[in-house]
C-alpha positions in Angstrom: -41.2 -25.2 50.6 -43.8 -27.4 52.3 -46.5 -25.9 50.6 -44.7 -26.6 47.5 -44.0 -30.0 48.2 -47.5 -30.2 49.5 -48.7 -29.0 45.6 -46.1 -31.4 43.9 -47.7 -34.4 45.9 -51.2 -33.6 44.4 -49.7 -33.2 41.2 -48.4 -36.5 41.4 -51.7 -38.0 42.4 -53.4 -36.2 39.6 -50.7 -37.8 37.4 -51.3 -41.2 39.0 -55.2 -41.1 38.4 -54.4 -39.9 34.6 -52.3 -42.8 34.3 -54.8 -45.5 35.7 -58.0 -43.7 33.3 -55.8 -44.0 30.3 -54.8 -47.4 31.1 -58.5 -48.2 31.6 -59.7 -47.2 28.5 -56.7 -48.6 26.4 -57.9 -51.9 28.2 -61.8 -51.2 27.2 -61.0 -50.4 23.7 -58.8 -53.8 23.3 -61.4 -56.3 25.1 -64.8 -54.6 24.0 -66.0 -58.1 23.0 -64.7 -59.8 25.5 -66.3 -57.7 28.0 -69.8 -57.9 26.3 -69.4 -62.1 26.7 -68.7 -61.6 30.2 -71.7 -59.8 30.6 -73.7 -62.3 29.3 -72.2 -65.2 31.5 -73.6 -62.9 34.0 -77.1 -64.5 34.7 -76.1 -68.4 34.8 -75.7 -68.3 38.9 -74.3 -66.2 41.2 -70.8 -67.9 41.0 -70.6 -67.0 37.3 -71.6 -64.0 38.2 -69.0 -63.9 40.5 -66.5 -64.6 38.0 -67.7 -62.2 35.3 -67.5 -59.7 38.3 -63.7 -60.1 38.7 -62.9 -60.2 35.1 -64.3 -57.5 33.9 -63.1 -55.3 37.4 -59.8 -56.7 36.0 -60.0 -55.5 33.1 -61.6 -52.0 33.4 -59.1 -51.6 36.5 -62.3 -49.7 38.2 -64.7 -51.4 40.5 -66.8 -48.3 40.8 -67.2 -48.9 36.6 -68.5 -52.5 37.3 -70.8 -51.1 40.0 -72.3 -48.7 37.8 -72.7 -50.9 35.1 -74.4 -53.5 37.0 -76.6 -51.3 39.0 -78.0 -49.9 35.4 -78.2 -53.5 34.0 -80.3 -54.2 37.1 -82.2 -51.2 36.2 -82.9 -52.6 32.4 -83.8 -55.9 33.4 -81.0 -57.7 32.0 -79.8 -59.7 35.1 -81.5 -60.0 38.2 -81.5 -58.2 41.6 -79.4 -61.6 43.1 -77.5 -61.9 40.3 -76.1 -58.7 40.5 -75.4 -58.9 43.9 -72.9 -61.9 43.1 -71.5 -59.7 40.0 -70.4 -56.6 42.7 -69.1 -59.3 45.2 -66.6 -60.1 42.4 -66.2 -57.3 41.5 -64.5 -56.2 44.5 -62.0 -59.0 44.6 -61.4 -57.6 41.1 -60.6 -53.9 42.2 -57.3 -55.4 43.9 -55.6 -56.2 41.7 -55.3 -52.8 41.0 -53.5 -52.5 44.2 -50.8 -55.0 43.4 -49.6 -53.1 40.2 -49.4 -50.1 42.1 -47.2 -51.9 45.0 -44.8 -52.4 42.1 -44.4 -48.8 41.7 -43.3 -48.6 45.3 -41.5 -51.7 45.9 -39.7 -52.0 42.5 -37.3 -48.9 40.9 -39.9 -48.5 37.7 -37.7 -45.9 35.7 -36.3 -48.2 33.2 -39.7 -49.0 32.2 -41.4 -45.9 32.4 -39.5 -43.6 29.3 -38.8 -46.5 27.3 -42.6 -47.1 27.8 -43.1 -43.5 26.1 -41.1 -43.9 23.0 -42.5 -47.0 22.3 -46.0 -45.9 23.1 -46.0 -42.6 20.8 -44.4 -44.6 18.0 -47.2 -47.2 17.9 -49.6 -44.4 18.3 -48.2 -43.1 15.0 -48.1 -46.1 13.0 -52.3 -45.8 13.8 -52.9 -49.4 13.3 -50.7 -50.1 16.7 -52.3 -47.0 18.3 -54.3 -49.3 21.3 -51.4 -50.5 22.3 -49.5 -47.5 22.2 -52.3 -45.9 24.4 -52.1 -48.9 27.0 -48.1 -48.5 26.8 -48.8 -44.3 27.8 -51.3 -45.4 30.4 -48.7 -47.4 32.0 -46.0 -45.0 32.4 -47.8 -42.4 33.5 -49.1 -45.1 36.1 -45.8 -46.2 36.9 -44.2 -42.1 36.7 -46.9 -40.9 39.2 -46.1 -43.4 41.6 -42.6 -43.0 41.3 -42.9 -39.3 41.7 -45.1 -39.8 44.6 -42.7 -41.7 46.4 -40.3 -39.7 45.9 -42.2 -36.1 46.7 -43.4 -38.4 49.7 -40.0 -39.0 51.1 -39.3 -35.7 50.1 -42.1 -34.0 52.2 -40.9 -36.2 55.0 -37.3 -34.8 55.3 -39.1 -31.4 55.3 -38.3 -29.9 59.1 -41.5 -28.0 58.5 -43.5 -31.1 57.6 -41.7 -33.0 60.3 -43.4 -30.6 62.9 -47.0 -31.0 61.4 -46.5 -35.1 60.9 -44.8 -35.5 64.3 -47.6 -33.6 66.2 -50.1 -35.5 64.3 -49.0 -38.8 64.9 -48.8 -37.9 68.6 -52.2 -36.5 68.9 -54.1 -39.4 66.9 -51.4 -42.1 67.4 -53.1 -43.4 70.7 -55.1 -46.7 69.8 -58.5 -45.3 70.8 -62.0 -46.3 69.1 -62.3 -42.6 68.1 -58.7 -42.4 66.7 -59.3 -45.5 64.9 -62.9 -44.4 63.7 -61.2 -41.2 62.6 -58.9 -43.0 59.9 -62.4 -44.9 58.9 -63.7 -41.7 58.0 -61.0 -40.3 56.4 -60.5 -43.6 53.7 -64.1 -43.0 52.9 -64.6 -39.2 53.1 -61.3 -39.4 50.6 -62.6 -42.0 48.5 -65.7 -40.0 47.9 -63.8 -36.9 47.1 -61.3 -38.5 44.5 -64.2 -40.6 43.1 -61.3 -43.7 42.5 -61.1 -46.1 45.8 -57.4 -47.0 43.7 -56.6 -43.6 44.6 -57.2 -43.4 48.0 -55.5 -46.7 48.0 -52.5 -45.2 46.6 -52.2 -42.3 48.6 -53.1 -44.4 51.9 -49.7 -46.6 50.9 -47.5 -43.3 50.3 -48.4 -42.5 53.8 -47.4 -45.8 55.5 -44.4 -45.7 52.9 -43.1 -42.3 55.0 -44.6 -44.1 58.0 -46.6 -40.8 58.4 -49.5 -43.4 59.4 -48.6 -47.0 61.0 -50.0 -50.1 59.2 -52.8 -50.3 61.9 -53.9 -46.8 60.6 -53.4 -47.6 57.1 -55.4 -51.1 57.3 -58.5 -48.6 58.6 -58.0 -46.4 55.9 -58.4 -49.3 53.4 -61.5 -50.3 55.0 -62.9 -47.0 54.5 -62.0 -46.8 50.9 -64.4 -50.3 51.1 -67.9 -47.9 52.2 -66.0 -44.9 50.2 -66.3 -46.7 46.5 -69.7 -47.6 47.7 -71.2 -44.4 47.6 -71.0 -43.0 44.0 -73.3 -45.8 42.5 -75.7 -45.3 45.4 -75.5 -41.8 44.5 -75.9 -42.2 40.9 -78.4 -44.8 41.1 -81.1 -41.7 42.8 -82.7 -41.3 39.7 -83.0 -45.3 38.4 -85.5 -47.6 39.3 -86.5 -49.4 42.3 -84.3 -52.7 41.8 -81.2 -50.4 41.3 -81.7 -48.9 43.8 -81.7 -52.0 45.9 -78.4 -53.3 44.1 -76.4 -50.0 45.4 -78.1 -50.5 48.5 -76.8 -54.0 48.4 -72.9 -53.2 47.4 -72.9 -50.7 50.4 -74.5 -53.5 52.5 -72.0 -55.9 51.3 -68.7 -53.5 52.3 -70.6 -52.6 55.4 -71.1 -56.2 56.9 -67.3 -56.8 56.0 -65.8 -53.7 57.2 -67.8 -54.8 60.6 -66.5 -58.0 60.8 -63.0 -56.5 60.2 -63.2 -54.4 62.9 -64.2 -57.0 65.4 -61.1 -59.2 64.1 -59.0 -56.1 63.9 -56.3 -57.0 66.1 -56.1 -60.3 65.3 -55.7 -59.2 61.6 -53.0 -56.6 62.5 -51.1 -59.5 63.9 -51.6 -61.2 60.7 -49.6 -58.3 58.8 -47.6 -56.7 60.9 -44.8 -59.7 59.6 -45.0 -58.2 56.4 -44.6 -54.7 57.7 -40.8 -52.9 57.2 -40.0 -49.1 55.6 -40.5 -51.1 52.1 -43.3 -54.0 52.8 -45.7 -51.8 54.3 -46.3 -51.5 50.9 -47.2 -55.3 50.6 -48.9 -55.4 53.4 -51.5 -53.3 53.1 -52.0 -55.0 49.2 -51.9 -58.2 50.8 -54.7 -57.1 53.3 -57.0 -55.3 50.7 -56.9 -58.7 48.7 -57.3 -60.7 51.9 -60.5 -58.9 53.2 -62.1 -58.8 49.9 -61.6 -62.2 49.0 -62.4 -63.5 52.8 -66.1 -61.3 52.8 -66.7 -62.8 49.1 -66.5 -66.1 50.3 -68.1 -65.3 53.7 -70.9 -63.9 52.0 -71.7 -65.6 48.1 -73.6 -68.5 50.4 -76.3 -65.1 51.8 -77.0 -64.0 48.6 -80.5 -64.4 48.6 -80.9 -63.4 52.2 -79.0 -60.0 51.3 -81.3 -59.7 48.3 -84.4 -60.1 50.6 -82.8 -57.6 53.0 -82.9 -54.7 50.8 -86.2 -55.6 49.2 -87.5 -55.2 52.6 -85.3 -51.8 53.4 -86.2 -50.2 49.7 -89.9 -50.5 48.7 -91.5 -49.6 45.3 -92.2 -45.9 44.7 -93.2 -45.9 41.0 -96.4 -47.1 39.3 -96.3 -49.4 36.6 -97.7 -46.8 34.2 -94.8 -44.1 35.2 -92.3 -47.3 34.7 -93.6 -47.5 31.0 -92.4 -44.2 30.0 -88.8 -44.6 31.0 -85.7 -45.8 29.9 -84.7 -49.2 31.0 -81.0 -49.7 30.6 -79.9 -45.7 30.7 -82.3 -44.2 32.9 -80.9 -41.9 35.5 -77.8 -40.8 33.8 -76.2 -43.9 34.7 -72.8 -44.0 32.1 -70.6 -46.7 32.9 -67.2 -47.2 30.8 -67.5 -46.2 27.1 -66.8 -49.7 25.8 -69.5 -51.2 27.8 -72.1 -48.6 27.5 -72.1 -49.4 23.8 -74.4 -53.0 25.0 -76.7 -50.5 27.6 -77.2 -48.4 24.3 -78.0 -51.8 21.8 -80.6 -53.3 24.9 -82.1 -50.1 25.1 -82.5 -49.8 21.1 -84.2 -52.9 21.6 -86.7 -51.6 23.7 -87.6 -49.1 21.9 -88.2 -51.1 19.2 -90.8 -53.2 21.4 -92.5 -50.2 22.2 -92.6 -49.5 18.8 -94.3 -52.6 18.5 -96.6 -52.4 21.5 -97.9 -48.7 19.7 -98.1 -50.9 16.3 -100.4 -53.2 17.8 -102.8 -50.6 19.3 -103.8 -49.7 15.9 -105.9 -52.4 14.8 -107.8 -52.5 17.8 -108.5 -48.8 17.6 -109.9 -48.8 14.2 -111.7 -51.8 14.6 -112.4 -53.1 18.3 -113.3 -50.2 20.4 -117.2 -50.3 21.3 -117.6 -46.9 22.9 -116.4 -43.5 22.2 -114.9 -43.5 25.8 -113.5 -46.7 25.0 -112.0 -45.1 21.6 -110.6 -41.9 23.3 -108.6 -44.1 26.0 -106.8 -45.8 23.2 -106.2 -42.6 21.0 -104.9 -40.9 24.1 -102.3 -43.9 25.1 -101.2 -43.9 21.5 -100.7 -40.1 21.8 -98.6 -40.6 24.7 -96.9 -43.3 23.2 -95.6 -40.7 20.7 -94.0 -38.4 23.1 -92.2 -41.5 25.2 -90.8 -42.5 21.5 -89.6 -38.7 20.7 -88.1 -39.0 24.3 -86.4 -42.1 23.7 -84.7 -40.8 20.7 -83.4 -37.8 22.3 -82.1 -39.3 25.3 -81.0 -42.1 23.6 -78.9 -40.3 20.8 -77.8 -37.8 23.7 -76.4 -40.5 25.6 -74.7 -41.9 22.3 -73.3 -38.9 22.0 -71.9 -38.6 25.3 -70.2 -41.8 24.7 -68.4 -41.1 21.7 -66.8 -38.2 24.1 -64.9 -41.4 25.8 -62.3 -43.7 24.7 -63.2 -45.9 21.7 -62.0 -48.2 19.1 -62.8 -47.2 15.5 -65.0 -50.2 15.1 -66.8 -48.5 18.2 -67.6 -45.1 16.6 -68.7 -46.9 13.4 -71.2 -48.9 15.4 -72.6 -45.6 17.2 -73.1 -44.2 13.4 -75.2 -47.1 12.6 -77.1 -46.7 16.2 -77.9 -43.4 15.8 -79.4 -44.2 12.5 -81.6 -47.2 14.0 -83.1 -44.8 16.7 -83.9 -42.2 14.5 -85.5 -45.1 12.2 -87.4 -46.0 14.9 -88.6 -42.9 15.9 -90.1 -42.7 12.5 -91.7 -46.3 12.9 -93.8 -44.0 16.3 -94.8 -41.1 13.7 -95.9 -43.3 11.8 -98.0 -45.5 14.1 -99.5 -41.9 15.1 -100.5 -41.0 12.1 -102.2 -43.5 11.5 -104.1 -43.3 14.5 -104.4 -39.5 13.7 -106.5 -40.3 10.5 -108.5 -43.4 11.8 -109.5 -40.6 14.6 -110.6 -38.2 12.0 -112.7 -41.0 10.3 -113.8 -41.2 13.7 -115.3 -38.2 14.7 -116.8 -37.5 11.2 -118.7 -40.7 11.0 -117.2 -42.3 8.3 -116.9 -45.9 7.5 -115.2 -48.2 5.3 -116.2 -50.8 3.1 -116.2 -54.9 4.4 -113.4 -55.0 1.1 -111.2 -52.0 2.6 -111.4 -53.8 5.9 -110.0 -57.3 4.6 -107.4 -55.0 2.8 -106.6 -52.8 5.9 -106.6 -56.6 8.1 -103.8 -57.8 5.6 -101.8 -54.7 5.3 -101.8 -54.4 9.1 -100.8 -58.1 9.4 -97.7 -57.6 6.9 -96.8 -54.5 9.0 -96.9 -56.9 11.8 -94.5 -59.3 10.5 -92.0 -56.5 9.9 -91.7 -55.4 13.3 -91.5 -58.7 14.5 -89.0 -59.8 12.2 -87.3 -56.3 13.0 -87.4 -57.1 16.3 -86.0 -60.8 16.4 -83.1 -59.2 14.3 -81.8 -56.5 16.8 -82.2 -59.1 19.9 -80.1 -61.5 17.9 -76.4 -61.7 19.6 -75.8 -64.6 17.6 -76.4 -63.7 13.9 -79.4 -66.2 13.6 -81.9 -64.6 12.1 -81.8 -64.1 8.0 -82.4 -60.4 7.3 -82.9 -61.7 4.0 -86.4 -62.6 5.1 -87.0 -58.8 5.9 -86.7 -57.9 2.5 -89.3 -60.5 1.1 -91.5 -59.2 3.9 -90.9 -55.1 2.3 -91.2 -56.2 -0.9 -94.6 -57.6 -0.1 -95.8 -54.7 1.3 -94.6 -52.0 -1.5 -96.3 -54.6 -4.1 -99.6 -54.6 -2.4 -99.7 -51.4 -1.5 -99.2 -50.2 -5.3 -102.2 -53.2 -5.8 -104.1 -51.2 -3.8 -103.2 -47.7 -4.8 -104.3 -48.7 -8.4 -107.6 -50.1 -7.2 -108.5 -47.3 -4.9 -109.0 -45.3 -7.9 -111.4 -47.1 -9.7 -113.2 -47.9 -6.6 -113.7 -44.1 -6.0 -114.6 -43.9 -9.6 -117.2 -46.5 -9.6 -118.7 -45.3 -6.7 -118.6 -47.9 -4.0 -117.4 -45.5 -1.8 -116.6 -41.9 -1.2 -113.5 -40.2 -2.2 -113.0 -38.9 1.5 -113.2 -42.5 3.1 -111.1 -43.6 0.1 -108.3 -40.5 1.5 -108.2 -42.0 4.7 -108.5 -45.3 3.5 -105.0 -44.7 1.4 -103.5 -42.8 4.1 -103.6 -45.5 6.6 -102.3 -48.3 3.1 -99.5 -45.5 2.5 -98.2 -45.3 6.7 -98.2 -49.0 6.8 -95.9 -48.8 3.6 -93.7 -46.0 5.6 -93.6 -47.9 8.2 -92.0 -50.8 6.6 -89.6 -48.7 4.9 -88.3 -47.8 8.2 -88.2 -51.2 9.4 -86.3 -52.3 6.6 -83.8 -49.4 7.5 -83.4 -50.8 10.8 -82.5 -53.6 9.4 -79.9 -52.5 7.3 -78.3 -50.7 9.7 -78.0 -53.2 12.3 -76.6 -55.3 9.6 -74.1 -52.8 9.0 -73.3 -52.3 12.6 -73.0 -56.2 13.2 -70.2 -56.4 10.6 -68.4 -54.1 12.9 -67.7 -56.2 15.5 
């Protein structure tokens, strides 16, 4: 019977965690935008930062989410190292509110809500256009059923005689108010934390546990400050493979919990004091919410003035360990498998688009000065060989990119969502093109290269203009997917294509009679072409770019 009841409680646990995921990404798929402006309130100062933290922990109902996401925003360059800091400060006064909706589940009878809740949810989910809310309706009950259960298979296991014998002799032998006793309960918020991967969780099941008064509030309260280093760990863990200023902002959120959870032990008994008012068979419940929002809130405020001594502290503890050329070939905003909630990783996927797209440009611009700048053959190789590389980090990016698309389609999105990861997908392959055809390029110029052939001072002037027309298409390109505002007329993008499809038919047309007439040969003419005919590609696939951010922007 006790290892039934035992199953039953994990089942309701499991239930519990479903219930808060679903609610999560009901919430995601309903605020998308909002989130996305939150974000970018982020890098005003670190009270706004602050504030964006707590909204959008609010919202996602998962400060290990926010974490995530900010630690791979610090790794793409979109808000600073001290601005994140401020962000996952917030954030943690954001994650409890999470425990006051799940004190209602303990404190109030939740039944009349919860099948009611169901009905209504799977109606609206049938009526399709109603289906969010019918999916943050489901998220709720099951929320609100797994607590309910819980408390009751807690009370449950309590009455047990069998149980009674295990509880009684561990209170006895761990009951004494040691350092180790009380270090013991530390561990055991964190170690659990880590395990369930959800500091709500642990939060949860640390209340069911005072709820029985299997553990007294003084035990629970050190449990909570575990769950504080517990959350910690997963975006320290998952920021091993990002870059050097991620790593210092998991560094920093671990830093953050640590300095509170000290000073919370130091005041420990004067904080017990504090709750134990609030403490009866029912608001043990309240008090340990009461203290979770308390010590976040108090080490917020304690801390949001050190910001920028906290930053400098784990500059110092976390140095540099890659070279600026090894930083070159990664991704910025989704390096290291860093996947926060699917709503949000919709804006990692758009900045790193972006980047792609300058490094597009950056291989663009290498052209001109291979074919006509470079003095020495050593000189020329360098150049061809970073161009070549350049080629494989744009085949990379595509990959990963559209991998990581893919993986988010696997979440919890809106329709308008899955239509904008369409017209993604169809920007990076676009762009990918835009790097094939920078290489070819540079593939023909080196052939004219090592055969020793030159072209006329005419072909050069046309090459000059081509290349510049090129030019302006990327940049153009560019301006367009970096515009959150709608600013920039793609309308000018056009003009630009249609520029570059007339002159290069001009040229096509002259290049014959030139060969014809002699003034040069028809193999320098070839290569000549070839390199009028890529730029003409090339623009194509800008202009697709174009077109399907355009596409993707009416989604929103």
């Amino acid at each position: 019977m006790t290892l039934f009841l035992f199953l039953k409680l994990c089942g309701c646990l499991a239930l519990l965690m479903y219930g808060m995921k679903a609610t999560s990404d009901a919430l995601q798929k309903m605020a998308g935008p909002q989130l996305r402006h939150a974000l970018g309130t982020m890098t005003t100062n670190r009270f706004t930062g602050m504030l964006s933290g707590i909204f959008v922990t609010a919202v996602v109902q998962s400060s290990t989410a926010t974490t995530l996401m900010t630690v791979s925003f610090v790794n793409a360059g979109l808000i600073t190292l001290g601005q994140s800091i401020s962000v996952i400060m917030g954030a943690h006064i954001g994650t409890t509110i999470t425990a006051w909706i799940m004190s209602l589940g303990f404190v109030l009878n939740m039944a009349f809500f919860v099948y009611p809740a169901f009905l209504l949810g799977i109606l609206l989910i049938y009526l399709k256009k109603r289906r969010i809310i019918g999916d943050l309706l489901f998220g709720f009950a099951f929320l609100f059923l797994g607590l309910g259960t819980l408390k009751e298979t807690g009370l449950a296991f309590i009455n047990d005689p069998n149980a009674n014998a295990a509880i009684s002799e561990f209170i006895q032998r761990f009951s004494e108010p040691t350092f180790w006793n009380g270090f013991l309960f530390l561990i055991l918020g964190t170690a659990l934390t880590l395990c369930l991967q959800s500091s709500a969780a642990t939060m949860a099941f640390t209340m069911i546990l005072c709820f029985t008064n299997i553990l007294n509030i003084q035990q629970g309260i050190l449990m909570v400050l575990g769950e504080n280093i517990g959350t910690t760990i997963t975006a320290n863990i998952a920021a091993i493979g990002a870059n050097t200023q991620a790593k210092r902002a998991a560094f920093a959120h671990l830093s953050i919990n640590l300095i509170g959870v000290t000073w919370a032990l130091i005041f420990f008994h004067p904080i017990v004091d504090f709750v134990n008012p609030l403490v009866g068979f029912d608001s043990s419940i309240i008090a340990l919410a009461t203290f979770h929002t308390g010590f976040n809130v108090a080490n917020t405020l304690l801390l949001i003035g050190f910001v920028p001594y906290i930053e400098r502290f784990v500059c110092n503890i976390i140095k540099p360990n890659i070279s600026e050329e090894e930083e070159e070939s990664r991704l910025k905003f989704i390096s290291g498998g860093l996947l926060s909630t699917a709503e949000l990783s919709i804006l990692q996927a758009q900045k790193e688009i972006s980047l792609f797209a300058a490094r597009t440009n950056r291989m663009f611009g290498f052209i001109p000065t291979l074919l006509f700048e470079t003095k020495t053959d050593e000189d020329f190789s360098k150049l061809y060989a970073r161009i070549e590389k350049y080629e494989g980090i744009s085949d990379n990016m595509e990959i990963e990119i559209a991998n990581y698309l893919n993986k988010v389609t696997e979440g919890h999105l809106s329709p308008d969502s899955k239509t904008k990861i369409r017209y993604m997908l169809r920007e990076v392959g676009e762009l990918e093109s835009i790097g094939d055809s920078c290489f070819n390029m540079a593939r023909t110029i080196n052939q004219k290269h090592n055969k020793n052939e030159h072209f006329t001072e005419e072909q050069k002037v046309h090459i000059h203009h081509m290349f510049e027309l090129s030019e302006r298409a990327l940049e153009q390109m560019q301006r367009i997917l970096d515009d959150d505002k709608g600013l920039v007329d793609p309308n000018e993008s056009l003009n630009i294509e249609n520029e570059i499809n007339n002159y290069r038919t001009q040229l096509k047309e002259a290049n014959v009679s030139d060969i014809n007439e002699h003034h040069y040969n028809y193999q320098a003419g070839v290569q000549y072409m070839d390199i009028i005919c890529e730029c003409e590609k090339l623009g194509d696939y800008a202009i697709n770019v174009v077109e399907a951010h355009a596409h993707k922007k009416l989604t929103v």
